[in-house]
N, C-alpha and C positions, 0 to 999 in steps of 0.2 A: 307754452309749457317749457320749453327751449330755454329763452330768456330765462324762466324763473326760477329753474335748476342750476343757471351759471350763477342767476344772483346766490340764492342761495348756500352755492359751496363756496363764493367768494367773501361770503359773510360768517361762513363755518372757519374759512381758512384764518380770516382775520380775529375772529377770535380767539383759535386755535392758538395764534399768534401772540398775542398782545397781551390778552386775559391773564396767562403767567406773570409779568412784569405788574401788570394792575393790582394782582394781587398783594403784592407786597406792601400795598399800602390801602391793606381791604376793600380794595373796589372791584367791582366787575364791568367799570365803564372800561372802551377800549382806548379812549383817547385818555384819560391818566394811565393806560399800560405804554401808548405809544410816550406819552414824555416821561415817563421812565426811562424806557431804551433808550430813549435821546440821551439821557442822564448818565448811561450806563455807555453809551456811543462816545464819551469823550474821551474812552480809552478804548479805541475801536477793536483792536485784537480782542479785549474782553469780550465787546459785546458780542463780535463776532462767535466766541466761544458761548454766549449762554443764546445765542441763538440756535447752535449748534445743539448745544443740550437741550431743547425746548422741543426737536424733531427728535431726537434718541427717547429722547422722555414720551413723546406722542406714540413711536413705534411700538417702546415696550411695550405703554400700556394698550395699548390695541394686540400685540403679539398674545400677550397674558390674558386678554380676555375681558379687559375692566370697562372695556364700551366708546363710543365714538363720544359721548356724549362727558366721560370723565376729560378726555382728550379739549373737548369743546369749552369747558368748565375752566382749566387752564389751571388746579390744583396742585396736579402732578406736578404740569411742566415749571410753576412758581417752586416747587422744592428743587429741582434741577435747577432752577438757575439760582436759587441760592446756595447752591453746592460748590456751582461753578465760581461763582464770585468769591466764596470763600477760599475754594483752590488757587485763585487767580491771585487773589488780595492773600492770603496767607501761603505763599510760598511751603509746600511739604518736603520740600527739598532731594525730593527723588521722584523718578518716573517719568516718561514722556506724557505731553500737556495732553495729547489729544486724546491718548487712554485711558487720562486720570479724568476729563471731561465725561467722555462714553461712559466709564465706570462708575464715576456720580451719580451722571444724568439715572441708569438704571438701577443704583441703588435707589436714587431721591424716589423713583417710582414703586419698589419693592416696601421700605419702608413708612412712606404714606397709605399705601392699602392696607399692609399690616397691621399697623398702628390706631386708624381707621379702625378694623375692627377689634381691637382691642379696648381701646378708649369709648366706643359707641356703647356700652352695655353699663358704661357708672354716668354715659351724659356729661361727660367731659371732651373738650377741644384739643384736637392733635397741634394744633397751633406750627411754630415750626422745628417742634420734637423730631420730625422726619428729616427735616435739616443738616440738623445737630449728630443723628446719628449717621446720616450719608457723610456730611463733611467728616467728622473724625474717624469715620472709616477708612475715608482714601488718604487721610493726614496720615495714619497708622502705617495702612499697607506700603506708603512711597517709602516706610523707614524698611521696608524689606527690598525696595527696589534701587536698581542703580542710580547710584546722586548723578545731579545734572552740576557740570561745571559751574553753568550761568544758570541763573534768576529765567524763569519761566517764560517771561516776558510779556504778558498778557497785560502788565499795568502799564504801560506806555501811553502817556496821554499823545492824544490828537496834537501832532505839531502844528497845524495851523491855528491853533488857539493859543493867543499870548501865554508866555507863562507866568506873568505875572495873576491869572486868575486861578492858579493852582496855588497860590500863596495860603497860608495857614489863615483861616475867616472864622466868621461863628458861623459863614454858609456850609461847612465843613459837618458842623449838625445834620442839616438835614441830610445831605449829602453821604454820610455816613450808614444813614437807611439802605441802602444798597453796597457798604463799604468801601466808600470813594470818597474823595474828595476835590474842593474844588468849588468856586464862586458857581459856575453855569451849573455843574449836576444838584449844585444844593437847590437852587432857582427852579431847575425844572422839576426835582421833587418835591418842592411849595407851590408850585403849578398844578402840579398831580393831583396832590391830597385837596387842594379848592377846587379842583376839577368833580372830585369826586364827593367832596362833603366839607362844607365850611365848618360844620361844627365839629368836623376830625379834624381840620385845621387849627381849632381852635386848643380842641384837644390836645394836640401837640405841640401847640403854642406853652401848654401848662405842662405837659411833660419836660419838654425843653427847661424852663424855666426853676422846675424845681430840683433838676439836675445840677443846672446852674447854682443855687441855694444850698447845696447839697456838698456841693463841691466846696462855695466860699466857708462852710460850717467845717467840714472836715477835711478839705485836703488845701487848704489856703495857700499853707507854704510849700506844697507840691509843686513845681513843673509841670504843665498840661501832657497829658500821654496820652496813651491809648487804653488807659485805665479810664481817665475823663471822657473822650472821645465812645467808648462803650456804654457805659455807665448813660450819658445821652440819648444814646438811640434807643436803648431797651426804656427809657424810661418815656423817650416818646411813643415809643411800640404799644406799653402798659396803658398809659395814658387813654389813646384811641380804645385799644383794645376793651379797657375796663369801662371809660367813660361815654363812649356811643358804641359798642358792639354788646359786649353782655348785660348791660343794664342800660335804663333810660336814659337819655341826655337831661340832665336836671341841675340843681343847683348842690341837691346830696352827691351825686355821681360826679362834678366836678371837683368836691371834695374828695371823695373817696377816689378818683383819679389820681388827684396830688399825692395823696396818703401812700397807693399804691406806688408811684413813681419816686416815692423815697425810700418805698421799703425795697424797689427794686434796683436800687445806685447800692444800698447795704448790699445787696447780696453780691452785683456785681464787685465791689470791693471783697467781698470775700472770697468768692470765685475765681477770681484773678491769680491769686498767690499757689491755689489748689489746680487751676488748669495750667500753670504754668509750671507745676512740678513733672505735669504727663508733657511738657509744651505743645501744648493743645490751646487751638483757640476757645474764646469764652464766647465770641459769638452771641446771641439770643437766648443763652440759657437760663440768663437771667429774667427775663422774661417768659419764656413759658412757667419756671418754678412758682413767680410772684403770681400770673393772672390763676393758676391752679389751686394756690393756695386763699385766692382772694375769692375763688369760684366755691370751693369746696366748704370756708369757714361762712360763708354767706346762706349755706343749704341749713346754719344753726341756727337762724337769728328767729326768733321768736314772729315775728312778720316783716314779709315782703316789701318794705315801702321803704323810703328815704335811704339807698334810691329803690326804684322797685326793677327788679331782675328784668329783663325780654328776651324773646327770641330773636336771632339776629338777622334784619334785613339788610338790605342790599344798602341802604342810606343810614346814619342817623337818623338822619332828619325821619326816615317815614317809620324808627321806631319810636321819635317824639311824637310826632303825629298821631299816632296809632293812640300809644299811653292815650296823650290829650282827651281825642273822643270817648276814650272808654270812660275817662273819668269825666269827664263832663256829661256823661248818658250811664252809665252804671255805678258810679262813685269811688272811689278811691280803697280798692279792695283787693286783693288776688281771686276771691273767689266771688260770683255772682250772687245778689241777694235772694234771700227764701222767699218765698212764698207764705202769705198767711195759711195758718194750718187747719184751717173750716171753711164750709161756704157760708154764702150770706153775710149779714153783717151784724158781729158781736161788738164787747164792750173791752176796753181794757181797764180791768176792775184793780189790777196793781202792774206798778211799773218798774222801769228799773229804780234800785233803790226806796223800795218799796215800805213802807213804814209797820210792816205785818213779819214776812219772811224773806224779802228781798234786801238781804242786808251780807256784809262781810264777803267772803270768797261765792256769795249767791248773791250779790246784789243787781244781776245783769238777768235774771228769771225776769218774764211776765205772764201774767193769769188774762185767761180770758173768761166772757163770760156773753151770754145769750139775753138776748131783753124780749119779752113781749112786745103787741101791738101797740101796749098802752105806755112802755116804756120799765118796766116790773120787773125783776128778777125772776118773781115766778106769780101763777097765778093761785085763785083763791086761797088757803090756811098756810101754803108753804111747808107743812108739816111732812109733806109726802114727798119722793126722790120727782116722781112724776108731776109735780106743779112749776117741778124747774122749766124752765124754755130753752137751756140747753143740754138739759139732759136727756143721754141717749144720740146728742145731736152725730154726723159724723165726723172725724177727724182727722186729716188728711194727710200725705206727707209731703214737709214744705224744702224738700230739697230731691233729688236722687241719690239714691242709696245706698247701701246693704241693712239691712235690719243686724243689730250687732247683740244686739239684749229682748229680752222680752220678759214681762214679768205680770203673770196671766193669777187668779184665782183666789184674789185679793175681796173680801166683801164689803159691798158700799158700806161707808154709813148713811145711819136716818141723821136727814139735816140736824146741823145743830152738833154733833158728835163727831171725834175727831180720833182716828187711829194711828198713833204716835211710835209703835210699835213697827208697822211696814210703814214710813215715813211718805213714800215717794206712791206708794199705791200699786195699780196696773199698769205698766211702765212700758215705753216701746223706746229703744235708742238706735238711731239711725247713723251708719258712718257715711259719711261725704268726700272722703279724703283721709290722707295722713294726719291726724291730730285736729280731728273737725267732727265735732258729735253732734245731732239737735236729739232731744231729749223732750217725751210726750208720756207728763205724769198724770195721774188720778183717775185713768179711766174708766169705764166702765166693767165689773168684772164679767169674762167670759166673753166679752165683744171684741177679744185683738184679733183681726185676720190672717198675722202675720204669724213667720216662724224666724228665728236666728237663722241668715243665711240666704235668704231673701233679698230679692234685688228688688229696689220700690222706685216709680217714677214719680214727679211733681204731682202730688192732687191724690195721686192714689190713696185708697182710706185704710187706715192703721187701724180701728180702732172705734169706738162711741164713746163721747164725752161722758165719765161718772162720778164717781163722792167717794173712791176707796183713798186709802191712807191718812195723813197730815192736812183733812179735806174738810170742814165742817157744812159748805155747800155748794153745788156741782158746780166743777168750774174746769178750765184745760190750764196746766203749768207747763210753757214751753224755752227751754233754754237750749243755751251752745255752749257745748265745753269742748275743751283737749282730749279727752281720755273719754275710754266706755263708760267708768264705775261710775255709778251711780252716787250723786253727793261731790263728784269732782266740780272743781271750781270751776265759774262760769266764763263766758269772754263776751263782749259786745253783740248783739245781734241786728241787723235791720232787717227791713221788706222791703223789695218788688213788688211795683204798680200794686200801691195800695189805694183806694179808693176812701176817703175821709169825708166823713159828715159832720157839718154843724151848722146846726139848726137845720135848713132845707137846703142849703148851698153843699153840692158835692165839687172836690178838686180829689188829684190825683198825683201822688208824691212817687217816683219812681225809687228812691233809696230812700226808707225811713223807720224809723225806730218809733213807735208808738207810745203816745205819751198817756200816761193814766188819765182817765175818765171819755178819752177819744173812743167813738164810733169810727169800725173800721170795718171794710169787705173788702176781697180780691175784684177783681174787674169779671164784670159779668159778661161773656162774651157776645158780643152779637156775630151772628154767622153770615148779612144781608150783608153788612160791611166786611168780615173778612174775606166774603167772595169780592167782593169791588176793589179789596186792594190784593189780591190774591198774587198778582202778577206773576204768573206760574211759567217755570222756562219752557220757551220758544214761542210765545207768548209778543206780538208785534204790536206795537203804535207809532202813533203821528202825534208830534205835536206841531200846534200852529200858532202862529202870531199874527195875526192879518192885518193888526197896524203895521207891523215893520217889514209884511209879507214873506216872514221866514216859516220854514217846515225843517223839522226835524226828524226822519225815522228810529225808532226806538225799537231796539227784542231786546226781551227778558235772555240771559244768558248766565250758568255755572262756571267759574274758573276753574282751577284744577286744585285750589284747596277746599272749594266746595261754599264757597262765596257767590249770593244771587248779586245780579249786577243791572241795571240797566243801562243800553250800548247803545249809544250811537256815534258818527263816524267824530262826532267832537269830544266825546268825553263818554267818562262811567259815571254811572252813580250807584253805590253802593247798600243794598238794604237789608234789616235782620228781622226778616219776619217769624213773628214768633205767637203764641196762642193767646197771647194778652195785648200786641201789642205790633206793628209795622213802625221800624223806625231805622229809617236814615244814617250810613254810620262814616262814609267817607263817600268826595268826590275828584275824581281825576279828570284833568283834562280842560278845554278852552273853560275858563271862567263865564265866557260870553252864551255858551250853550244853553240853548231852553233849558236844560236838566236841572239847571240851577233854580226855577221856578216849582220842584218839586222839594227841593232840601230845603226854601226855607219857610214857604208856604204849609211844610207840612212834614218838618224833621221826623216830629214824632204823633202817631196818630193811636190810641187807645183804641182797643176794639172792645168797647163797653156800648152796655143799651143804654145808659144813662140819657135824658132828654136836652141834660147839660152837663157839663164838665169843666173844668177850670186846670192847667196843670202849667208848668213852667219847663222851660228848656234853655241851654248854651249852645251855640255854633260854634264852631272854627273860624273866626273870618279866611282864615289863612284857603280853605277851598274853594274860595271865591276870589282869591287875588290872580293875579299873572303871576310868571312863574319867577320875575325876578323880585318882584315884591314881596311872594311868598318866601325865597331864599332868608328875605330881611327877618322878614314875619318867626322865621324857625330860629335863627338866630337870639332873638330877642324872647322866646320863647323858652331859650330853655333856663334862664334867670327869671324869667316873669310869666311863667304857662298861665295866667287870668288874660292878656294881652291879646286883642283883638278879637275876643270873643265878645259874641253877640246873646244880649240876655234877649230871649223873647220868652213872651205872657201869650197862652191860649188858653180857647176858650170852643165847644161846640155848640152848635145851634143845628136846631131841625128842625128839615119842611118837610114837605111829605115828597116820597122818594129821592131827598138829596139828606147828607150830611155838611154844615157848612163849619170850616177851621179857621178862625179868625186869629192871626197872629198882633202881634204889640210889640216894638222894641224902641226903643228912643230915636231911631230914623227912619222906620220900617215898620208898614201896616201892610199885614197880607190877607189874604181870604182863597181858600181851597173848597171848591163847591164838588163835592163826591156823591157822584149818583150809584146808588144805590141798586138800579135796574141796569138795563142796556147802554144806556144815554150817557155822552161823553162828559169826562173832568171838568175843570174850569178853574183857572190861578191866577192869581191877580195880586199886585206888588207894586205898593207904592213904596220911593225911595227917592229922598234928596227933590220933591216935588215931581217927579215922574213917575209916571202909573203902565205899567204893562197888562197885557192879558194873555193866558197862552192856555189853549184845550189841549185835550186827550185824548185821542178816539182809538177806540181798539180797532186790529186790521182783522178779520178772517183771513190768515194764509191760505186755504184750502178754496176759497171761493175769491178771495180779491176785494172782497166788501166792507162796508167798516160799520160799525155798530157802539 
């Protein structure tokens, strides 16, 4: 217990440590914070001083109350030490060093909590706004204090380093990240940033360069200064910032990168003339202004995509990643697909762009419609509301909610007749979000269950299919618009796990927009199989290999975003089980682990009673690579996201008490035999001429037995 409390705080202390310096080049790894400091170490007084501010910073915030764990985080202490660097590198020309340090360091920490919560309530990034106001506050205050004869001293480089490597370089760029200069600090902050993300390297590759660009367009006949030299860094800053932190790493975002990193060399050029009236450094401020302005006009754009926005991880790379699967398993949307909005299986009787009323700013509506046994609209004369087969039927809602509209007391017509007058009928309009409506006309009158104000989940019934309005025979009108009103223009729709018939062949399309005259039903659950794949946390298994004699122990486990996972000591794998569907969504960890016998054997598994089924799926190759080949894999990924994805074709088969998953890909035949009862899994995986097998046997924790 001893030992693991010294580990412990020695692992607190080093992050405590390091995590500041890492920050500055958005990492939380310690070893790009430690070659930073190196970087920053070639002017040893410096560093000494933003080491110095790194514990004043740690003190405050624990003094003040903000937690060991903001301390741990290394937030604070990275605005302290660019406080420091700025006092250091921009000489304020008054004040003793070590007060204008202390005083920093505890602004840098007053004004990031502040800030923090200020900026936290519109959902924008303090960025290094905390910085900007620490530094020009002790800039200001030294002009009240007594001037110092000599220069600070703090820039003194390292005498035992040639000075020929402090000569004027383009290593002076990078280098500049922390405001220094100098062959080895540039080096070791192009160390850092591939330490911590190649594709933030890359990124700053293209901020760098369109500085450069920027520079030969408008300032050609200038002398390089420290106008150029700024204008650089904010633009490599923006770059990262814009192109793998707030948005996807993509081929748009490395566009919208560039774009960003020219509009922020403009502003630094304008910045320059205007901080130099207060003589005030210009610092980053060009940078926080541009990513705010590129965060905030980005909240207008009519949809999320090219690039599409993220939340910001710790990598690039794992918000490439992330994107990737979602759009290779949910499709390329901000919001998740609906749900069809009945049970059973109807017809779709008009489609988009519809040759009836699906036409102009309504061309994105589709009608459904109910068929008999015989395959009929309705049975015997038709003449009656009652011969329909889907009328009356119920109506469900294909998203979560609020009910926004309801429009109740509308009378059917007798088929054949059409009320032109209330257009839209018995109406129910569901909100989903900010500018996301689905819209469920003609129904029934006197059958909405619903009230404006109401919260609805997936399935819940709205409503019975009827014949009131612009309706001549019963039938369900369901669209998506922007707005509540009724008659606003529509926007694209698809579905989730819809199940399609033709002829006798059922397959299963996870994203899809149904096409006129298609037979469609939601997936019919089976509950023998959702208990088999249930894998409920704290939940143990064994998997085994007994050709190659390996065992693996597996528990079900929740992270702390609320992520099911299953763990064993070589890797995660990641699952989203949900009421239509178990599937597979990321895997961490050795490539070699049996786990991986579960992602491709059985990515995604419908929990339908269907006898058969047919549906198709993409992998990642990249969760099955090693971790340097995966590096390559992200790289090449974010100009080519189809790259190293694996198409597979399945397909189920039933025996009696198993379900069997039969995979297909051009190198790669699997089969997932899922029992149904007590009786263990079974995975099987041919590849490249070699065939594995590996079970699954549940453990009882509480007795030691497996079953």
């Amino acid at each position: 217990m001893a030992g693991g409390a010294v580990i412990d705080s020695l692992r607190f202390g080093m992050e405590a440590l390091l995590r500041p310096y890492a920050q500055i080049v958005f990492s939380r790894d310690i070893r790009a914070g430690l070659l930073v400091l190196f970087a920053v170490a070639t002017f040893p007084s410096l560093a000494l001083a933003t080491l110095g501010a790194v514990s004043v910073a740690a003190l405050v915030t624990v003094l003040f109350g903000l937690g060991s764990q903001a301390v741990r985080e290394g937030g604070y202490g990275c605005t302290a030490v660019l406080t420091t660097l700025a006092i250091g590198v921009f000489d304020p020309g008054g004040g003793n060093a070590v007060a204008l340090v202390v005083l920093g360091a505890a602004l840098a920490v007053l004004f990031s909590a502040s800030f923090e919560a200020v900026f936290a309530p519109v959902a924008l990034p303090t960025h290094s706004l905390p910085f900007i106001a620490s530094a020009w506050s002790v800039h200001l205050a030294a002009r009240s204090l007594a001037a110092h004869d000599v220069p600070l001293g703090l820039t003194a480089p390292w005498s035992q380093i040639p000075a020929h490597l402090f000569d004027a370089s383009w290593l002076d760029v990078p280098a500049s990240l922390v405001f220094l200069h100098g062959s080895i600090a540039g080096v070791l902050v192009i160390l850092a940033l591939a330490v911590h993300s190649r594709i933030a390297l890359i990124l700053a590759a293209v901020g760098g360069g369109v500085a450069i660009l920027m520079r030969l367009w408008l300032r050609a006949e200038e002398p390089w200064s420290a106008v150029d030299l700024t204008a650089s860094f904010n633009a490599i800053l923006t770059a990262i910032a814009i192109g793998g932190v707030w948005f996807v790493p993509q081929r748009s975002s490395l566009l919208l990168a560039g774009g960003a990193s020219a509009v922020v060399c403009t502003l630094t050029y304008a910045l320059f003339p205007a901080a130099g009236y207060f003589a005030l450094p210009v610092l980053s401020l060009p940078f926080i202004v541009t990513t705010h302005l590129m965060l905030t006009a980005a909240r207008r754009r009519m949809h999320d995509r090219s690039p599409r926005s993220a939340i910001p991880e710790e990598r690039p790379e794992e918000a490439l990643a992330k994107h990737l699967v979602w759009v290779r398993r949910y499709g390329d949307a901000a919001w998740l697909p609906f749900r069809l909005p009945f049970r059973g299986e109807w017809i779709v009787s008009q489609g988009h762009d519809g040759e009836h009323t699906h036409k102009g700013l309504w061309r994105h509506g589709l009608d459904f419609e109910a068929r008999t046994q015989a395959g009929n609209a309705f049975d015997r004369s038709g003449t009656e509301l009652r011969d329909y087969a889907c009328y009356g039927l119920p109506i469900v809602a294909a998203g979560t909610g609020t009910v926004a509209k309801v429009v109740d007391g509308i009378v059917d017509n007798k088929p054949g007749q059409i009320n032109t007058d209330d257009n839209w009928g018995n109406t129910v309009v569901v909100a989903h979000g900010a500018g996301l409506y689905s819209v469920y006309a003609h129904l029934q009158a006197r059958s909405i269950r619903v009230k404006t104000g109401d919260v609805v989940t997936v399935g819940a019934e709205l409503g019975r299919c009827g014949n009131s309005g612009r309706s001549p025979t019963p039938h369900l009108h369901f669209q998506v618009q922007r707005a509540p009103t009724l008659g606003s223009p529509t926007i694209p729709v698809d579905f989730g796990d819809v199940v399609t018939r033709d002829d006798s062949a059922l397959a299963l399309a996870n994203r899809v927009i149904p096409k006129e005259g298609e037979f469609v039903r939601p997936v019919v659950r089976d509950e023998a199989l959702a208990r088999a794949l249930g894998f409920t946390p704290g939940a143990s298994f064994e998997l085994v290999d007994e050709a190659r004699k390996k065992r693996e122990s597996v528990q079900v486990n929740v992270d702390l975003y609320g992520r099911r996972c299953l763990e064993s000591d070589r890797a995660k794998l990641y699952l989203d089980p949900y009421d239509a569907a178990l599937v597979f969504v990321d895997f961490k960890g050795d490539p070699k682990s049996l786990l991986r016998h579960l992602l491709i054997s059985m990515a995604r598994v419908p929990l339908d009673q269907a006898a058969s089924l047919t549906w198709s799926d993409s992998l990642p190759r990249r969760l099955l690579l090693s971790s340097w080949l995966r590096a390559l894999a992200d790289l090449v990924a974010v100009v080519a996201p189809d790259f190293g994805s694996i198409a597979m074709d399945y397909r189920t088969e039933r025996s009696e008490g198993h379900l069997h998953v039969v995979g297909q890909a051009k190198r790669w035949a699997t089969r997932a035999v899922i029992s149904l009862g007590a009786g263990p899994h079974r995975f099987e995986i041919e590849h490249g001429g070699r065939r594995s097998v590996v079970t699954m046997k549940r453990i009882n924790n509480a007795k030691g037995d497996e079953r």
